[in-house]
C-alpha positions as CSV (number, residue, x, y, z in Angstrom):
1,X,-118.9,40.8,-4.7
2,X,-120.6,38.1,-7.4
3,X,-119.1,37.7,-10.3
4,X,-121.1,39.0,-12.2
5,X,-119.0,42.7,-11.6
6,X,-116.4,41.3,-13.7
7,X,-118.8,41.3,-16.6
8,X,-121.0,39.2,-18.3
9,X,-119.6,36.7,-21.1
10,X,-120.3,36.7,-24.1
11,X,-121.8,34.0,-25.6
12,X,-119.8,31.2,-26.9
13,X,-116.8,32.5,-25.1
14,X,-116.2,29.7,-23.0
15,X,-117.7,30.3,-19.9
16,X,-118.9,26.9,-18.2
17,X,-122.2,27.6,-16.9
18,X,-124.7,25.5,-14.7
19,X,-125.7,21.7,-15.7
20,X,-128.9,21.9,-18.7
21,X,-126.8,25.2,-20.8
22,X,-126.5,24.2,-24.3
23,X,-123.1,23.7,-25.2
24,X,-121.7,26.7,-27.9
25,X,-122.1,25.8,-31.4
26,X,-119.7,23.9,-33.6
27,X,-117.8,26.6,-36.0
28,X,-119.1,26.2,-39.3
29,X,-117.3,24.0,-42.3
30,X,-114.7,25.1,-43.7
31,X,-113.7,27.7,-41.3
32,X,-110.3,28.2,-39.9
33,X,-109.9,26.9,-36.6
34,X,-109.5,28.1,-33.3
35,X,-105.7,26.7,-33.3
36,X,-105.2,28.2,-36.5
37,X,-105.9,31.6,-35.8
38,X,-103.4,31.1,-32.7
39,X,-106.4,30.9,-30.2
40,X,-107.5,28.0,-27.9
41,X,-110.8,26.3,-29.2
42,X,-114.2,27.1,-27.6
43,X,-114.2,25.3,-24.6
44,X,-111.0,24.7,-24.2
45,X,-109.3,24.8,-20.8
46,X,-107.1,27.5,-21.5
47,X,-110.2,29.9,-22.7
48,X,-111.6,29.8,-19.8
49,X,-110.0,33.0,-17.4
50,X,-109.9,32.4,-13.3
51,X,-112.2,34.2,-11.7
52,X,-111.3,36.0,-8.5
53,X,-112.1,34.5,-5.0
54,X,-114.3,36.2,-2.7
55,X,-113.2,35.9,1.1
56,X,-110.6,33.4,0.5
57,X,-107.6,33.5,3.0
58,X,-106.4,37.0,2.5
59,X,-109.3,38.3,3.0
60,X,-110.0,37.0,6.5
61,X,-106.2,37.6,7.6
62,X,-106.2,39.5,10.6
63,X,-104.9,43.0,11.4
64,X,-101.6,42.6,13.1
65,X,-102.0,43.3,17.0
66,X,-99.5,44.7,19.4
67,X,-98.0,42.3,21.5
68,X,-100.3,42.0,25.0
69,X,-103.9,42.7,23.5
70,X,-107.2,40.3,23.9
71,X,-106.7,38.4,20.6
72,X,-103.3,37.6,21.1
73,X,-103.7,35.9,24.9
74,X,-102.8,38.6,27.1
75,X,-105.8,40.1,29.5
76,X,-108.3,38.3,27.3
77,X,-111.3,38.0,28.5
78,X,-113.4,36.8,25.2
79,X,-113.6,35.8,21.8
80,X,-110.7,33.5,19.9
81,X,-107.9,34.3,17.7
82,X,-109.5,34.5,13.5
83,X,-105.7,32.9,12.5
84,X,-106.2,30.0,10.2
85,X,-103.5,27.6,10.5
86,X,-100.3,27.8,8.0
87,X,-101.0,25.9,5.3
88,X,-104.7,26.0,5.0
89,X,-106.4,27.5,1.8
90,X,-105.5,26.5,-1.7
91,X,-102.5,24.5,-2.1
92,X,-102.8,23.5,1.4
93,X,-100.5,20.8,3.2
94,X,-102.9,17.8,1.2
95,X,-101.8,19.0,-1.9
96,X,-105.3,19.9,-3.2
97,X,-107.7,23.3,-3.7
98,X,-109.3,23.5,-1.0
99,X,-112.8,24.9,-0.9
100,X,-113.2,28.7,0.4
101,X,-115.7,29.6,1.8
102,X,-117.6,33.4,1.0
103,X,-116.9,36.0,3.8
104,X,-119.6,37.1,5.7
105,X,-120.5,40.3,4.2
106,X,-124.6,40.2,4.1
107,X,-124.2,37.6,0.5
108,X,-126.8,34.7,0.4
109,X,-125.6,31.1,1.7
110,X,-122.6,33.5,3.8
111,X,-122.0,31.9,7.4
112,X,-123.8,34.0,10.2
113,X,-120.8,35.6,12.4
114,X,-119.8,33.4,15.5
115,X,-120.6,34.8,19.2
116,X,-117.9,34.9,21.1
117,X,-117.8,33.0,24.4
118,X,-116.2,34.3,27.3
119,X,-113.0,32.5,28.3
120,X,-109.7,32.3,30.4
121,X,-106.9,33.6,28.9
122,X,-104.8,31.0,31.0
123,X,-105.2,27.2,32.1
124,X,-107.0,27.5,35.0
125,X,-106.1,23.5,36.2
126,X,-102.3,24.2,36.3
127,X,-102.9,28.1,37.7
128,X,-105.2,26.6,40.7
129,X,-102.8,23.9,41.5
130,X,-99.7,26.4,41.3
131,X,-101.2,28.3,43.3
132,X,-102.3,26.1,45.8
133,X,-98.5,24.8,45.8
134,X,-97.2,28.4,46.4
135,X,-99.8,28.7,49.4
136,X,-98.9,26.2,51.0
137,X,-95.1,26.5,51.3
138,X,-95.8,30.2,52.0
139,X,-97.9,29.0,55.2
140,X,-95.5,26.3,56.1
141,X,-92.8,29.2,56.1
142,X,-94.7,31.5,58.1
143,X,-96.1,29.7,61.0
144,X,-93.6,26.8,61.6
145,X,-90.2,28.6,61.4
146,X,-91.0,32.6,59.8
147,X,-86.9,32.9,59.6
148,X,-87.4,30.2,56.8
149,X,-89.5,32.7,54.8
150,X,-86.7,35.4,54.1
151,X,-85.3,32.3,52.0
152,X,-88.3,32.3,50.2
153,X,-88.2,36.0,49.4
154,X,-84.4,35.9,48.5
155,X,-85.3,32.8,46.0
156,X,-88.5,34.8,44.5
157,X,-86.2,37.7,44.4
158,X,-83.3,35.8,42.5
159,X,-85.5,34.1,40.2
160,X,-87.3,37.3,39.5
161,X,-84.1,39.4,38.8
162,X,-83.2,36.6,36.4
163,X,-86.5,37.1,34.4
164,X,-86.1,40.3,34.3
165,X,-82.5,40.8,33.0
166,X,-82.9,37.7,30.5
167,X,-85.8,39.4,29.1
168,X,-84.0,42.9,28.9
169,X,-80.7,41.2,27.4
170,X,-83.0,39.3,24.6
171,X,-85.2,42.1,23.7
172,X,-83.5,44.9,24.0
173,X,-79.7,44.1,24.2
174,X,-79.4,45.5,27.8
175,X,-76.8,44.1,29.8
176,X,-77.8,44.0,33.4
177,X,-75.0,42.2,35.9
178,X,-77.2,39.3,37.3
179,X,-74.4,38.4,39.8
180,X,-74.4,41.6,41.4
181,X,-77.9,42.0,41.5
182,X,-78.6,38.8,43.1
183,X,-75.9,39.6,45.6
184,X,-77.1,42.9,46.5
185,X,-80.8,42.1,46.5
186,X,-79.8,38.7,49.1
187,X,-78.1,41.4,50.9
188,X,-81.1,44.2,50.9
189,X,-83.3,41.5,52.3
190,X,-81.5,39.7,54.9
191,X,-80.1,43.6,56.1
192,X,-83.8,44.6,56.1
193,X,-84.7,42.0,58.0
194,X,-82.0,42.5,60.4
195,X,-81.7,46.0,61.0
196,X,-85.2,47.5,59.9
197,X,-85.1,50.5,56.8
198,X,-81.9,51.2,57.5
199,X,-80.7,48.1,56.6
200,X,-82.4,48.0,53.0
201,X,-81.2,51.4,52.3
202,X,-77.9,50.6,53.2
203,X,-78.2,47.4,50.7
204,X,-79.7,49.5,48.3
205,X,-77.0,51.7,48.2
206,X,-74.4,49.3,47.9
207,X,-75.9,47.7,45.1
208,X,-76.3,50.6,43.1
209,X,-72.3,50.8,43.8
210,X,-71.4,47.2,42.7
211,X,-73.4,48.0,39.3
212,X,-71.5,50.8,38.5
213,X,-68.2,49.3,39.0
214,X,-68.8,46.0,37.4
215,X,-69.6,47.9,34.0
216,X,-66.6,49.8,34.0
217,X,-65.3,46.9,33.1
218,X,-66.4,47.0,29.8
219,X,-66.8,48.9,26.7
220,X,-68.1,52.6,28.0
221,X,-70.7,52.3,25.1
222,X,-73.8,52.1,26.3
223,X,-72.3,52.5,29.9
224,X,-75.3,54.5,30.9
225,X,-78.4,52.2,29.3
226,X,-77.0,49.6,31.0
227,X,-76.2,51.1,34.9
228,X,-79.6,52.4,34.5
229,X,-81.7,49.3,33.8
230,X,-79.3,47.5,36.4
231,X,-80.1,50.3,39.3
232,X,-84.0,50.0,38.0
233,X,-83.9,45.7,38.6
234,X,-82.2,46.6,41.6
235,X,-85.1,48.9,43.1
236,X,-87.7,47.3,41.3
237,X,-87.3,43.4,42.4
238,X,-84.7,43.4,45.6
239,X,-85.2,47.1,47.0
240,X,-89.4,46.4,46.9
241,X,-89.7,42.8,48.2
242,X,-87.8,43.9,51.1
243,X,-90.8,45.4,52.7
244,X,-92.0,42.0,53.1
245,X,-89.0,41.6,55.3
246,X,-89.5,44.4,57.4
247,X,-93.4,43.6,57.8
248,X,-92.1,39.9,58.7
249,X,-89.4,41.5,61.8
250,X,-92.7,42.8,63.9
251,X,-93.8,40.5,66.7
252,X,-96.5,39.3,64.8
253,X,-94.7,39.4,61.3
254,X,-96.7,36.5,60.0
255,X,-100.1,37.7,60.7
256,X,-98.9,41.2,59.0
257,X,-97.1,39.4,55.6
258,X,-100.0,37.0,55.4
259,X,-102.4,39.5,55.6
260,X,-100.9,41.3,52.6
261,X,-100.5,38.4,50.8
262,X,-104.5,37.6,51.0
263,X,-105.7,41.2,50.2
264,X,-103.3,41.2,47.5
265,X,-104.8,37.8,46.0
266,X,-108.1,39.1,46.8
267,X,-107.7,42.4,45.1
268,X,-106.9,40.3,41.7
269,X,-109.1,38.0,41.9
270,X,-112.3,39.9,42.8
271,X,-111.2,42.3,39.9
272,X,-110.9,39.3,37.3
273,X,-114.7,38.2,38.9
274,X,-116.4,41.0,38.4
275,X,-114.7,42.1,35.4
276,X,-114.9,39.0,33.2
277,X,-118.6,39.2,34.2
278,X,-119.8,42.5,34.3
279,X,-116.7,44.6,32.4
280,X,-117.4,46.8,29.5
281,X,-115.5,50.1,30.5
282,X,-111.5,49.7,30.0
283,X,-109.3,50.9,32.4
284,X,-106.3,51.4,30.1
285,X,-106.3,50.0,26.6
286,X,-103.8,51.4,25.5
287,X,-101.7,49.5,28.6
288,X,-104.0,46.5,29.4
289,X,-107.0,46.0,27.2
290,X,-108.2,43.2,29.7
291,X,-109.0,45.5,32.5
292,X,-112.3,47.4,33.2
293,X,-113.6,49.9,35.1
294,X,-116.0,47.3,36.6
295,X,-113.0,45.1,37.4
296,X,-111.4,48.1,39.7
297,X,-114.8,48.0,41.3
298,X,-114.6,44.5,42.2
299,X,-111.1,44.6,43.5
300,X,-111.8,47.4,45.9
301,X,-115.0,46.2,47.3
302,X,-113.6,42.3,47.8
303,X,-110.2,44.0,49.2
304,X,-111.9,46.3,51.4
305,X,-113.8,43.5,53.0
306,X,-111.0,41.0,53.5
307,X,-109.0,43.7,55.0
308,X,-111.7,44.8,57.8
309,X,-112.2,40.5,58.6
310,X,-108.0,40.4,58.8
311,X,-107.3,43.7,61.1
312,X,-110.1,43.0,63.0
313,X,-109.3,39.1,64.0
314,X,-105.8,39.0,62.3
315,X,-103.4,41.7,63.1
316,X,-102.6,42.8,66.9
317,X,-104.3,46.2,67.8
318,X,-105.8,46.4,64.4
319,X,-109.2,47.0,64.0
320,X,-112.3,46.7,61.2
321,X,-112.3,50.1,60.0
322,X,-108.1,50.2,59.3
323,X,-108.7,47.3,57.0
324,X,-111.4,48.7,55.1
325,X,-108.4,51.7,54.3
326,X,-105.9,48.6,54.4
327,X,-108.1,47.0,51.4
328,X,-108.8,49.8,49.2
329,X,-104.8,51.0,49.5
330,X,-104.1,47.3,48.4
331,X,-106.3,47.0,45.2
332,X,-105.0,50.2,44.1
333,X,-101.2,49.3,44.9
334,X,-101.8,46.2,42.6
335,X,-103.6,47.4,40.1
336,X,-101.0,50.3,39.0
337,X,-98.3,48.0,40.0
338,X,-99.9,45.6,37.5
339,X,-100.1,48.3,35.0
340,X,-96.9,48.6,35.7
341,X,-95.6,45.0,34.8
342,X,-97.4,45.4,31.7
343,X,-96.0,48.8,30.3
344,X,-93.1,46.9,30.7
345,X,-93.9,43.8,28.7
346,X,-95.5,45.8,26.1
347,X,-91.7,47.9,25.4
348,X,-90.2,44.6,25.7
349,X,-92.8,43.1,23.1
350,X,-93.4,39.9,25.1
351,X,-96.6,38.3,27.0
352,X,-95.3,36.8,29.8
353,X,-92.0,37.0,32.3
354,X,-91.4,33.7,31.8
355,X,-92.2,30.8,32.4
356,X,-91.3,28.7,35.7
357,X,-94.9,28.8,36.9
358,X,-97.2,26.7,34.6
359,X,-100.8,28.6,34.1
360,X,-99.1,31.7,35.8
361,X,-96.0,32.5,33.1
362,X,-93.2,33.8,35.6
363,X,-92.4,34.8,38.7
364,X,-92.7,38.4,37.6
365,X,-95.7,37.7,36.3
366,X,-96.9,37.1,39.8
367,X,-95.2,39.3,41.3
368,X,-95.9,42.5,39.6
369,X,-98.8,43.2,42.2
370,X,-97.2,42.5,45.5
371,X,-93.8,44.2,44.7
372,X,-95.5,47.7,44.4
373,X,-98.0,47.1,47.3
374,X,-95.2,45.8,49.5
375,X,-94.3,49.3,50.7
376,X,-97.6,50.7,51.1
377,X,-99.0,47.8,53.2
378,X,-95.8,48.1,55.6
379,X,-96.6,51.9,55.9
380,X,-100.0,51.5,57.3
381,X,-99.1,48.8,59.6
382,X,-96.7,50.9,61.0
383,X,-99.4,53.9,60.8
384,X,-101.6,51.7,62.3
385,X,-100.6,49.3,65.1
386,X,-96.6,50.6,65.6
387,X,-93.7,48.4,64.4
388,X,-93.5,46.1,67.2
């Protein structure tokens, strides 16, 4: 819009037009004047009426986004955030108008609309050399002592139930018993680990008890919200990781959990490869706007083929064409379990677990793939090559 649509002054009305226009005429002798008549002289300051601005600040404020999509960090893949920093604009932080720039909207001397430039949504320095830390203690744990590494499931496991019930309790008001949790999930694990399904289950039951009693301790309002979040953390974090466990009792344990563990990390990252490259089709975005079709693609096919290399050199008894079932059950596994995490996030309102890993957020955030896949992997080992 010029302004022109407001209408055209009149002449002499005291619009200040470009450098070379003849100034309006003096008013005659003898004529009242301006202040007389209770107006503001021609030319005067206050004559003059302030014209509306075009494309100024309010008119490139952004739609409001739901916690989670592209623009706001979550799954993004391209483009930067439109928000203009608080302050900017007329009466800015220096005091001062500041010039504004016309919107974009096919008007003469309007800027041409920037391309955006694919780009991580995390920082990919930290990420790398969290990861690489992670790695190695998880190999140190495996192949030096593998008893060592149902600590490190118990610790992922406790910090992971903290995340969780921290984020429930600030969000939602939901008062999960960490103490119990923590307890009952150390137990799942270590009984799992012991004694095989039964164990877990047994653990798992237990838990489940402990939860119910410790709330009857309080108020009954709300008694059911809160037992069933605190059953849900209970199966979700403890009850799942202990699948690791019970892949880590076989003979050849390590092989088997680290085997999981790479097709796992291979599923995601082949389906952030492909996907940041080739992905136009979302998956879910209504759930995860970040993930494509394309992406799916890519996790199977880089899954499927680190599963035939690992059964067929890797695991005892295994061979190439049970990792190519191995794989594609694996990218699957972590992508709902993925989907998962992020239904989650998106009731909770919140973009990340936490945030104890740097470039990664949380431990949730890392481990809402492997949790869900945990299961399925120890099922076909078991299908596969026995328990032993």
């Amino acid at each position: 819009m010029n302004d022109s649509s407001w209408g055209a002054p009149s002449p002499g009305a005291g619009f200040s037009g470009p450098p070379g226009r003849a100034p309006a005429p003096a008013p005659p002798a003898g004529a009242p004047s301006p202040a007389a008549q209770g107006s503001a002289p021609v030319g005067h300051p206050a004559a003059t009426r302030p014209m509306p601005v075009v494309g100024g600040p309010a008119a490139d404020r952004p739609v409001p986004r739901e916690p989670g999509d592209p623009e706001n960090g979550e799954d993004a893949v391209g483009g930067s955030s439109s928000r203009g920093t608080p302050g900017d604009g007329p009466g800015g932080p220096d005091g001062g108008q500041q010039p504004v720039e016309p919107a974009h909207s096919g008007m003469p001397g309007g800027p041409p609309p920037a391309k955006g430039k694919k780009r991580a949504g995390r920082d990919l320095r930290a990420a790398i050399g969290v990861g690489l830390g992670l790695g190695a203690l998880i190999i140190a744990s495996l192949f030096v002592y593998k008893h060592l590494f149902v600590g490190v499931i118990v610790l992922a496991v406790a910090v992971g139930l903290w995340e969780l019930t921290s984020r429930l309790s600030e969000r939602k008001g939901i008062r999960a018993p960490l103490a119990i949790l923590v307890a009952g999930g150390t137990g799942m694990v270590v009984a799992g680990y012991v004694w095989g399904a039964d164990g877990a289950w047994l653990g798992m039951a237990f838990t489940a008890l402990g939860i119910l009693l410790q709330r009857m301790t309080r108020s009954p309002q709300d008694y059911l919200r809160d037992v069933s979040a605190g059953i849900f953390a209970a199966f979700y974090v403890p009850f799942l990781a202990t699948f690791v466990a019970l892949m880590l009792a076989a003979d050849d344990g390590s092989w088997r959990v680290l085997t999981f563990l790479v097709l796992t990390v291979v599923s995601d990252t082949g389906a952030y490869a492909v996907g940041w490259r080739f992905g136009k089709h979302k998956l879910a975005p209504r759930i995860s706007p970040g993930k494509t079709r394309e992406g799916l693609l890519g996790a199977v096919s880089f899954a499927m083929a680190a599963g035939a290399l690992c059964m067929e050199f890797a695991v005892d008894g295994g061979a190439w064409w049970q990792g190519l079932i191995l794989g594609f059950a694996v990218a699957v596994s972590a992508t709902l379990g993925d989907l998962g995490e992020s239904m989650i996030k998106r009731d909770l309102g919140i973009k990340d677990m936490g945030t104890v890993l740097p470039g990664h957020g949380g431990i949730m955030d890392r481990l809402d793939s492997l949790l869900p896949t945990a299961p399925v992997a120890w099922l076909l080992f078991v299908l596969f090559t026995g328990t032993a």
